[in-house]
C-alpha positions in Angstrom: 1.1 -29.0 4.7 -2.3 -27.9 5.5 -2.5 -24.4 6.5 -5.0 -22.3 6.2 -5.2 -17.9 5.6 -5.9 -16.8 8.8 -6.5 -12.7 8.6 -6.1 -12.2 12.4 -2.4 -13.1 11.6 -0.2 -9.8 12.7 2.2 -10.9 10.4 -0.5 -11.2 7.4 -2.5 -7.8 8.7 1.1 -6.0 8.4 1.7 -7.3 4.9 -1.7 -6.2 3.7 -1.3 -2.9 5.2 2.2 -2.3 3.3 1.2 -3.5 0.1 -2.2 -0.6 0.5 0.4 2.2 2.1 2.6 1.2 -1.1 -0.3 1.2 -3.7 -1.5 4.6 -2.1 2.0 6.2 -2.3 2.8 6.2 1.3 6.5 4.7 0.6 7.6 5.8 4.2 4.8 4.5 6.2 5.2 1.0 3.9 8.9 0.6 4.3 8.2 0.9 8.4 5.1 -1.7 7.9 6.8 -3.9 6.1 10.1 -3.5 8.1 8.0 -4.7 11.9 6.2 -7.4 9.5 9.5 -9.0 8.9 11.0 -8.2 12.5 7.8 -9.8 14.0 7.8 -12.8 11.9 8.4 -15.7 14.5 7.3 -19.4 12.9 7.9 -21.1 9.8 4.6 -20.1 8.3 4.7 -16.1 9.1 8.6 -16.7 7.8 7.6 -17.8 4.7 5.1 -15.2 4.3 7.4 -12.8 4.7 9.6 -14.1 2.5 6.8 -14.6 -0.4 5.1 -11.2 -0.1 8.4 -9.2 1.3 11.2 -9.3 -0.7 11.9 -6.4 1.8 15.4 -5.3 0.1 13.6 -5.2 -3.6 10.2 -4.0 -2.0 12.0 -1.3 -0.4 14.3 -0.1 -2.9 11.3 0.0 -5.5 9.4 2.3 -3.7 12.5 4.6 -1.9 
C-alpha cells in the first residue's frame, strides 16, 4: 500500500486538532473533535486512521 499523509485530509485535520485541544486541556472540545473525526471517517484509509490515532473509548475516558 502506497499512501501518502495528505494534511488537507478532514479526517487527519480533526485528529490533529483533538490531540492539541487534549494537550491544552480542552477535554470537552477534544472529545467533540475527536467524536466527528470518527463519525466522518468514510474509506479504509481515514478508518484506519481513526482507529490508530483514536482509540476513542480509551482517548475519551483518559481525559473525562
Amino acid at each position: 500500500m502506497n499512501i501518502k499523509f495528505d494534511p488537507n485530509n478532514n479526517v487527519i485535520k480533526l485528529c490533529v486538532i483533538g490531540m492539541s485541544l487534549e494537550d491544552s486541556g480542552n477535554a470537552e472540545e477534544a472529545k467533540k473533535t475527536f467524536q466527528q473525526a470518527w463519525d466522518e471517517a468514510t474509506d479504509d484509509y481515514e478508518n484506519l486512521l481513526r482507529r490508530i490515532i483514536l482509540p476513542i473509548d480509551k482517548r475519551i475516558s483518559r481525559i473525562k
